[in-house]
C-alpha positions as CSV (number, residue, x, y, z in Angstrom):
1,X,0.0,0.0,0.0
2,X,3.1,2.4,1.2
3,X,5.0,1.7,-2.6
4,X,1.5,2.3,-4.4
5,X,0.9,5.6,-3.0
6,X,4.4,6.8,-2.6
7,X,4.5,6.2,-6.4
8,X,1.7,8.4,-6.9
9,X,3.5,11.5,-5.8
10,X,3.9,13.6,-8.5
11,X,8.1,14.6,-9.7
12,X,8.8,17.9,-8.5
13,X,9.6,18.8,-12.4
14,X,6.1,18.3,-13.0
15,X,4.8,20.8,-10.4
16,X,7.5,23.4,-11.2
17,X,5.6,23.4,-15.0
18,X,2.4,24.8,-12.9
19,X,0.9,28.2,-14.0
20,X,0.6,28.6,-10.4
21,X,3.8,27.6,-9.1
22,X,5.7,29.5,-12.2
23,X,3.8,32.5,-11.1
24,X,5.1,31.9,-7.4
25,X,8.9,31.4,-8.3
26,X,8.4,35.4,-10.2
27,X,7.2,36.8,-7.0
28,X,9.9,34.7,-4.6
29,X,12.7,32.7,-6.3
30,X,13.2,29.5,-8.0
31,X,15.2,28.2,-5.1
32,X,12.8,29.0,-2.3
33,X,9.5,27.5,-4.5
34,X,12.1,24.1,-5.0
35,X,12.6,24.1,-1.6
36,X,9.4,24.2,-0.3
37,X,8.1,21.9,-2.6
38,X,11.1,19.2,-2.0
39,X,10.7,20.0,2.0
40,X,6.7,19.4,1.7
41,X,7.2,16.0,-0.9
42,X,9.4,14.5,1.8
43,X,6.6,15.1,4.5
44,X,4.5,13.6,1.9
45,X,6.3,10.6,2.0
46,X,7.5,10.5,5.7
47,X,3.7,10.4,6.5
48,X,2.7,7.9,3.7
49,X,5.4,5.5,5.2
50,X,4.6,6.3,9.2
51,X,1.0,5.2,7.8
52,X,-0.3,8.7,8.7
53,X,-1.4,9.5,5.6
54,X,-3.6,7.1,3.2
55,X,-4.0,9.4,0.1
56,X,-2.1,11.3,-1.5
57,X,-3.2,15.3,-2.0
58,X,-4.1,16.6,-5.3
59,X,-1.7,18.9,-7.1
60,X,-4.0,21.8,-5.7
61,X,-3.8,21.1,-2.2
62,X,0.4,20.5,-3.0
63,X,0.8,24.0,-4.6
64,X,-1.7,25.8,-1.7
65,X,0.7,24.1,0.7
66,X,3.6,24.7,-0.9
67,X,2.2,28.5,-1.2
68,X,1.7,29.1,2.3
69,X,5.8,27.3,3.1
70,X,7.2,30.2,0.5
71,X,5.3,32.9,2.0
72,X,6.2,31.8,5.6
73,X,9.7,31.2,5.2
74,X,9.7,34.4,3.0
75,X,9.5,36.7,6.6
76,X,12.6,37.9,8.4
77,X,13.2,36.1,11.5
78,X,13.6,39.5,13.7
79,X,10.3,41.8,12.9
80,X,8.1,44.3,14.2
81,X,5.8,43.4,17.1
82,X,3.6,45.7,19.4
83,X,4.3,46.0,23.3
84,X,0.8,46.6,25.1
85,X,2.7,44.9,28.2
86,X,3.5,48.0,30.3
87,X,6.9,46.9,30.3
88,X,8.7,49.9,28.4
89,X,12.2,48.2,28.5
90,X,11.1,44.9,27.5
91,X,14.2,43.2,27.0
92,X,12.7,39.7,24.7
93,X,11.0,42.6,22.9
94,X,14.1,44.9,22.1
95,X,14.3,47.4,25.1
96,X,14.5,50.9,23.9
97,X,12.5,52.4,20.8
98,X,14.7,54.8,18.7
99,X,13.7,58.6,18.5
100,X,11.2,59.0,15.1
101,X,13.8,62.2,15.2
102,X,16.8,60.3,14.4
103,X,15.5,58.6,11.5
104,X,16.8,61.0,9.2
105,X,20.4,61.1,10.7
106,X,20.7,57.1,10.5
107,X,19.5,56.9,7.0
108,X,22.2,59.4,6.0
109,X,25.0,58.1,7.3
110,X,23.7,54.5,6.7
111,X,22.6,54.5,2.8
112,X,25.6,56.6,2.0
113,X,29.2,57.6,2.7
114,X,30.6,58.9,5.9
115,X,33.4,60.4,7.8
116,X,33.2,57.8,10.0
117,X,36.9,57.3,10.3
118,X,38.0,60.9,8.3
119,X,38.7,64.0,9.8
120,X,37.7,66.4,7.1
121,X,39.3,69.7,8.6
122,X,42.9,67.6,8.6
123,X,42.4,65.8,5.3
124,X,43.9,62.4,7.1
125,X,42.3,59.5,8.9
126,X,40.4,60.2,12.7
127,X,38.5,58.6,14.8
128,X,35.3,57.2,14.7
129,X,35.6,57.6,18.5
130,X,35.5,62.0,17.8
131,X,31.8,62.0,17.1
132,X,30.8,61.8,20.8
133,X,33.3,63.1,22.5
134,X,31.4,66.6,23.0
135,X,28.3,65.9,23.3
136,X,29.0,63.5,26.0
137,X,31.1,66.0,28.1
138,X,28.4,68.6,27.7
139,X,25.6,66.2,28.8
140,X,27.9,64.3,31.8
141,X,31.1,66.9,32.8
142,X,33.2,63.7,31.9
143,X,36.9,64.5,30.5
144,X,37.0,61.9,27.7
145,X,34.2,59.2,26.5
146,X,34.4,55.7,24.7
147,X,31.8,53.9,23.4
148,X,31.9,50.2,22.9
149,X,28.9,47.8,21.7
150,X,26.8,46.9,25.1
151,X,27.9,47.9,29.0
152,X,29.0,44.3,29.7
153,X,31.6,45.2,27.3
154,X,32.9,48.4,29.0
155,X,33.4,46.8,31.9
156,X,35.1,44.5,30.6
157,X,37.4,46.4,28.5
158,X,37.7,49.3,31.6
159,X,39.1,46.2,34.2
160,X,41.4,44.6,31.7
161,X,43.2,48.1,30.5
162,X,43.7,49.2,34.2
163,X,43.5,46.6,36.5
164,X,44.4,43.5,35.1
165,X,46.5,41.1,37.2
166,X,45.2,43.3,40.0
167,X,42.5,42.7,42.9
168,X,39.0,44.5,42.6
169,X,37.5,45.2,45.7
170,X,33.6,45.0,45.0
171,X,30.3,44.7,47.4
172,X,29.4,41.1,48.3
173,X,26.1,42.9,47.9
174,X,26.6,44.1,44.5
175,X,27.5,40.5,42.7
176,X,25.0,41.1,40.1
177,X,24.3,38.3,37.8
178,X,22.7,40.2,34.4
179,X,20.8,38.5,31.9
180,X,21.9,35.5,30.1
181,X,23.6,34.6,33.8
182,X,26.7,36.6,32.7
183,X,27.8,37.3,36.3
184,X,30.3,40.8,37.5
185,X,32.9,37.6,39.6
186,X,33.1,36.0,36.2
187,X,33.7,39.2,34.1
188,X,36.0,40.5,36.3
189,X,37.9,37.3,36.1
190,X,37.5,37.3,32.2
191,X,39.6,40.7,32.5
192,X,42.2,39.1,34.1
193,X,41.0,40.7,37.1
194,X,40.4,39.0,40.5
195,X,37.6,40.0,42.4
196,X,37.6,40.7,46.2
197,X,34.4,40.3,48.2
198,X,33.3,42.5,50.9
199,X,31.0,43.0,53.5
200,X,27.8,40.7,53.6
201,X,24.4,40.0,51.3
202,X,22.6,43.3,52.7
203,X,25.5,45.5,54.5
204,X,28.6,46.9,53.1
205,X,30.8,49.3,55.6
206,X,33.9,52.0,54.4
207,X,35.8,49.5,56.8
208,X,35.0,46.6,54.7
209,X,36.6,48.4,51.6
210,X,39.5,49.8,53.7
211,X,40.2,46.3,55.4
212,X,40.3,44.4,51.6
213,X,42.7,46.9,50.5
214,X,46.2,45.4,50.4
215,X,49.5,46.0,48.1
216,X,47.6,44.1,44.9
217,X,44.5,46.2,44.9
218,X,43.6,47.9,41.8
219,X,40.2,48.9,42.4
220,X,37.0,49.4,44.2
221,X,34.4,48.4,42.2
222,X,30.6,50.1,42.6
223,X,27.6,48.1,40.9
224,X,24.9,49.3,40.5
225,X,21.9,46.4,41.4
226,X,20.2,46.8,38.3
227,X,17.8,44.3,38.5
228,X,17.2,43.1,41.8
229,X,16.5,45.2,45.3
230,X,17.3,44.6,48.7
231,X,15.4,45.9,51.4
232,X,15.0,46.1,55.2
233,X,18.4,46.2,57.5
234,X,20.9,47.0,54.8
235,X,24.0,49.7,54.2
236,X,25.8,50.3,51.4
237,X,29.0,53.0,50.9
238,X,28.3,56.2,49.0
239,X,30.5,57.3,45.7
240,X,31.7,60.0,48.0
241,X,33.2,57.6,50.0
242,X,34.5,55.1,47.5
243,X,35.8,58.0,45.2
244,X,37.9,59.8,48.2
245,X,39.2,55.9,49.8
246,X,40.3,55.4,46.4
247,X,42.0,58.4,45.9
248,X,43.6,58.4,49.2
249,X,45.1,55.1,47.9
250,X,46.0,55.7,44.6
251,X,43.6,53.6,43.3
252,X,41.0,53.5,40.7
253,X,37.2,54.0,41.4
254,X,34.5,52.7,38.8
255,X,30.9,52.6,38.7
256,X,29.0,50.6,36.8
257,X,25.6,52.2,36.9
258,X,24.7,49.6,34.2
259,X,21.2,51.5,33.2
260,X,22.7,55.0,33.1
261,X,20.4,58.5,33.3
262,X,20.8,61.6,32.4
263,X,17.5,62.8,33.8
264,X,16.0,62.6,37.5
265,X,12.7,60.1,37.1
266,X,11.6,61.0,40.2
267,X,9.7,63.6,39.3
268,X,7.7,61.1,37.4
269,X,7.1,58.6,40.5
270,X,9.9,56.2,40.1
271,X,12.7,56.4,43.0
272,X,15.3,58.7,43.4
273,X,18.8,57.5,41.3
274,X,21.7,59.5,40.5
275,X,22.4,60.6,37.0
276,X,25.6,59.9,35.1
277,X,26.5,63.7,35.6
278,X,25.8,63.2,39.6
279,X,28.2,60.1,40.2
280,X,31.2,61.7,38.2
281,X,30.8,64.7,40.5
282,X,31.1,62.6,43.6
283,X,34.7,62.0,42.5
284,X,34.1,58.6,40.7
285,X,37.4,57.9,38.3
286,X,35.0,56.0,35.5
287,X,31.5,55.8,35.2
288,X,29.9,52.5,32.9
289,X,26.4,52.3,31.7
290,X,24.0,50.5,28.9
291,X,23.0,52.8,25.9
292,X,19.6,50.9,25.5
293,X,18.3,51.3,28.2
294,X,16.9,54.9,30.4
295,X,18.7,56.3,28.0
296,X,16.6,55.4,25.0
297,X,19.2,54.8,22.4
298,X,20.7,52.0,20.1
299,X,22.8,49.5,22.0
300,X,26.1,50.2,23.2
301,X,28.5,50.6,26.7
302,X,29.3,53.8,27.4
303,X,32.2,54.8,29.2
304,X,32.6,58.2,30.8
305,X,35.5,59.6,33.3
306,X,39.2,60.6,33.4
307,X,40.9,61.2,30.1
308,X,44.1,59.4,31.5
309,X,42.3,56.7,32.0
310,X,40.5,56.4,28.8
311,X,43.4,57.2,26.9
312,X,44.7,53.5,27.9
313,X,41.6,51.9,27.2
314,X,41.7,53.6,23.6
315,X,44.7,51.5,22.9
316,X,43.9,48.3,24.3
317,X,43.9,45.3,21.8
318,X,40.4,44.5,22.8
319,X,38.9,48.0,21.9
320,X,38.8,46.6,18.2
321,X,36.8,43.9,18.9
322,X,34.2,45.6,20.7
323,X,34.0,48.8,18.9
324,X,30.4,50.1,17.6
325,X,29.8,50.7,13.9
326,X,28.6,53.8,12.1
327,X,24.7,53.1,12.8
328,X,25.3,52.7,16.3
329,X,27.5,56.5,16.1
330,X,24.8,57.9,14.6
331,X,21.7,57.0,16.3
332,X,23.7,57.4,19.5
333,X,24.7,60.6,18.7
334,X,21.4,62.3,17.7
335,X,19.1,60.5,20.4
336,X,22.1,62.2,22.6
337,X,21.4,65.7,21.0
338,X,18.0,65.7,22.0
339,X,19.1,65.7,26.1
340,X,20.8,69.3,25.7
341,X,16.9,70.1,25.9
342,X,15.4,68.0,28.5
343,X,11.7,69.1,27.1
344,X,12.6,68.0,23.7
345,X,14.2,64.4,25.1
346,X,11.2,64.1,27.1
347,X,8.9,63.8,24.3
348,X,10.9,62.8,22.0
349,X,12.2,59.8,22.9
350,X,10.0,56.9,23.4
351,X,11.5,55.6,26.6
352,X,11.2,59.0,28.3
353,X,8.2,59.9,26.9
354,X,6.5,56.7,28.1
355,X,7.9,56.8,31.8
356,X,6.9,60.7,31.8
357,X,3.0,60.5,30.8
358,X,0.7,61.3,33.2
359,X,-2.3,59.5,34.2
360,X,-4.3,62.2,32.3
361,X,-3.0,61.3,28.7
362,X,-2.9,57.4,29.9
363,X,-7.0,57.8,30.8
364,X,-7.2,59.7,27.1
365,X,-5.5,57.3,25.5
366,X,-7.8,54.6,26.9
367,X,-11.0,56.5,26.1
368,X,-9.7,56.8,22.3
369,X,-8.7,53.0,22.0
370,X,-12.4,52.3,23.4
371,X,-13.9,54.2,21.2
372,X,-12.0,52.9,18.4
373,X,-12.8,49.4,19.5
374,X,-16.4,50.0,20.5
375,X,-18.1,48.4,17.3
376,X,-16.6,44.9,18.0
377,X,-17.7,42.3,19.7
378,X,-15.7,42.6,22.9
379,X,-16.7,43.8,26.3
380,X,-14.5,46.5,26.7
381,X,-13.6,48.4,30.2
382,X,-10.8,51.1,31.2
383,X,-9.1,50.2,34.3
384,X,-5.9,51.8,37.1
385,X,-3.2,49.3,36.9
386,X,0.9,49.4,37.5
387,X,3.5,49.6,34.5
388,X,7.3,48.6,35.1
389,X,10.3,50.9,33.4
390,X,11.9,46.7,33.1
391,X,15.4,46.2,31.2
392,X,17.0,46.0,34.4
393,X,15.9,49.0,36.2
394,X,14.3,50.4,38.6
395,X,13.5,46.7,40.4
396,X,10.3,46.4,42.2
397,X,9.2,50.0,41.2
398,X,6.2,50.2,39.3
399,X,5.0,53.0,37.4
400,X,0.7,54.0,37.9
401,X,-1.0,53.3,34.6
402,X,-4.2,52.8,33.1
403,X,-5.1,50.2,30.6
404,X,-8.2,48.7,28.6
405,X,-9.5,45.3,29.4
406,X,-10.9,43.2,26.9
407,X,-13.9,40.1,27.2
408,X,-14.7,38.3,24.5
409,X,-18.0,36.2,24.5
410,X,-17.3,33.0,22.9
411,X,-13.0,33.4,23.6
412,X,-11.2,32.9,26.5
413,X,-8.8,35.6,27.0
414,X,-5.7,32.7,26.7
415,X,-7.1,32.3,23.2
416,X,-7.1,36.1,22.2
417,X,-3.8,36.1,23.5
418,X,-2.2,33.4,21.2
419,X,-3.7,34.0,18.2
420,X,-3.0,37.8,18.6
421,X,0.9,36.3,18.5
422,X,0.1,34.9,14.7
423,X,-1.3,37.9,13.2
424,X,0.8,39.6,10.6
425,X,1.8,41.6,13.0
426,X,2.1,40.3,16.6
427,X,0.7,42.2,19.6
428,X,2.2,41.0,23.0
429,X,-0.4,41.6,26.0
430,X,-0.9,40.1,29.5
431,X,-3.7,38.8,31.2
432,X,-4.9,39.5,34.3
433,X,-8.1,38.0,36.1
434,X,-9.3,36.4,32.6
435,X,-9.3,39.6,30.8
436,X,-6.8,40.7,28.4
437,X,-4.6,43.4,29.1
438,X,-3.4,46.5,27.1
439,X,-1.3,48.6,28.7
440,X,-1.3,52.8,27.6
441,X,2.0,53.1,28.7
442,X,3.5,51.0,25.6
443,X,0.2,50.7,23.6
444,X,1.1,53.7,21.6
445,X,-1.7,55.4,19.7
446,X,-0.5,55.2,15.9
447,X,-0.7,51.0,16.7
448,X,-4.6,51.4,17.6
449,X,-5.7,50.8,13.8
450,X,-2.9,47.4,13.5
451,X,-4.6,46.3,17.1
452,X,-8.3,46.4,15.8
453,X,-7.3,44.6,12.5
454,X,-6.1,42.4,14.8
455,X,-8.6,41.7,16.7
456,X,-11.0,41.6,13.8
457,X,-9.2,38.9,12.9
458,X,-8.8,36.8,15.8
459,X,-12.5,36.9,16.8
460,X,-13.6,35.6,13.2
């Protein structure tokens, strides 16, 4: 029975001489319609031989399949998708949204030639490092900047160029492990560096710092707990103090504030936390932090502090291999622009703007997606509920929001939710108490229309 309907299949010559499929290989390519026609044949026959299958499908069903293979296999793996979480620094979802400002800077540089490496007043070859030198030392006070491709990196690179085969004193406290379980021991080691542990889980005294101090000491090492908080009976040493112990023994001090800020969030309800500018004041030698992150721009490690030591780190070996390209220069550089007017960076770039709406424009966002929603079959209902700045900051602070509840008659909300994932388009949400969840604080208003497609669709 298998050998009579396995030799039924028809050649894959035969259905390449379709009107259909000859129409398909125009709109994709030859290679991708053979493909999908050998990779659907062979399930053909895996099925026919496992005795799943006991006919074999006509050459319409073949080409329909084959049809819907090209077309899948045809989208880019990495594609658009809409947050309605309330996470704004969703790291599975791509943390911070570029500037609609910048746009025009990145396609310059990007679809033609730059002086990315050319210093045009000289006539000979720069530095691709001169393009944000000044901004940066406007925005922070720093003496010299380097940027390198994601704050991991900088540490990295800022350990092995000043204290390798040195000790690095560091909070017991502050032994972050970030994502991907990349851990500050084991990059510390990785820079040749060997880390010192003081004081306990939940206190950390000047004492401890001064007592792990000994001849091979390079550093003391501030981290910044990024993702995690502890509470209740705990201490921790100021960058006052580090700074001035490390100065009074010649060594160097560095923060990694791994989600840096230039602005004070705490006028927008989040807890208070020093900006970049604040921690290099308090005397701190070199100052690390994400570019992705609070401070809304393209990935990248950001290293601010004393020109001595940065100097060293410029001509380090392993500078090369973690150095940004020109899209990374670019977009960096004019979401940076936008800070010299804090109104501007505020609502202009998404991350701010998102962390700094008030519950006002969050309630008349919600009445406008209601009303855009109000003809479908859904029970819809605006709702207080808490938002998270996520990407590894701000831990266990949330953020007041206001979202839009959905209730579907004959769907559960589980079922909204996955097949709002397989729409052209994806839309993330959450669910809460049976209801689906779409959060104003990353719902932004120019998705509304792609979200009630959506949900046309899904409710068919």
């Amino acid at each position: 029975m298998s050998k009579q309907l396995l030799s039924q299949i028809p050649a894959i010559n035969k259905i390449l001489l379709l009107d259909e499929v000859k129409s398909l290989i125009q709109e994709y390519s030859e290679v991708a319609v053979k493909s999908a026609i050998k990779n659907y044949i062979d399930e053909i026959k895996q099925e026919i031989l496992n005795e799943e299958l006991h006919e074999v499908p006509s050459l319409e069903k073949i080409v329909e399949e084959v049809t819907q293979i090209v077309k899948s296999e045809d989208k880019n793996s990495l594609r658009r998708v809409i947050n309605a979480t309330g996470t704004i620094l969703h790291t599975n979802l791509g943390r911070s949204l570029l500037s609609q400002k910048i746009k025009e800077n990145i396609e310059s540089v990007a679809f033609n030639y730059s002086n990315l490496e050319f210093d045009i007043d000289n006539k000979k070859r720069g530095s691709r490092y001169v393009h944000l030198i000044d901004i940066i030392k406007k925005l922070t006070g720093a003496e010299d900047v380097l940027v390198v491709n994601n704050n991991a990196a900088a540490v990295l690179l800022t350990l092995n160029t000043l204290v390798k085969d040195k000790e690095i004193v560091v909070s017991r406290g502050e032994l972050v492990e970030i994502g991907g379980a990349f851990r500050i021991p084991e990059i510390i080691k990785l820079s040749g560096g060997t880390p010192v542990e003081v004081g306990t889980t939940n206190k950390t005294h000047l004492k401890d710092y001064e007592n792990a101090i000994t001849d091979n000491t390079g550093a003391l090492l501030k981290v910044h707990t990024s993702n995690y908080k502890i509470v209740g009976f705990t201490k921790e040493v100021s960058n006052e103090e580090i700074s001035y112990l490390a100065r009074e023994n010649e060594l160097v001090s560095i923060n990694d504030l791994g989600s840096g800020q230039f602005v004070d969030f705490s006028k927008y309800g989040l807890p208070y936390e020093p900006t970049v500018k604040e921690v290099l004041d308090s005397g701190i030698d070199i100052v690390t932090f994400s570019g992705d992150k609070l401070l809304g721009g393209p990935q990248a490690g950001i290293i601010v502090g004393k020109k001595e030591y940065i100097e060293q780190m410029k001509k380090n070996q392993l500078t090369r291999a973690l150095r940004v390209d020109k899209m990374t220069l670019a977009a960096l550089e004019a979401t940076l622009k936008l800070y010299l007017d804090e109104k501007e960076a505020l609502e202009h770039i998404p991350t701010l703007h998102m962390i700094s709406l008030s519950k006002d424009r969050l309630f008349a966002k919600a009445e406008v997606l209601k009303t855009r929603l109000s003809d479908l079959d859904f029970k819809i209902t605006i709702a207080e509920d808490k938002a998270e700045v996520g990407g590894g900051s701000y831990p266990a602070s949330y953020l007041d929001s206001v979202v839009v509840k959905l209730e579907h008659p004959r769907l559960s909300a589980t079922d909204i939710e996955r097949r709002l994932l397989e729409v052209e388009i994806p839309i993330i949400t959450r669910i809460k108490d049976n209801e689906l969840i779409l959060d104003m604080r990353t719902l932004r208003t120019r998705e509304f229309d792609l979200v009630k497609q959506a949900l046309i669709e899904v409710a068919k």
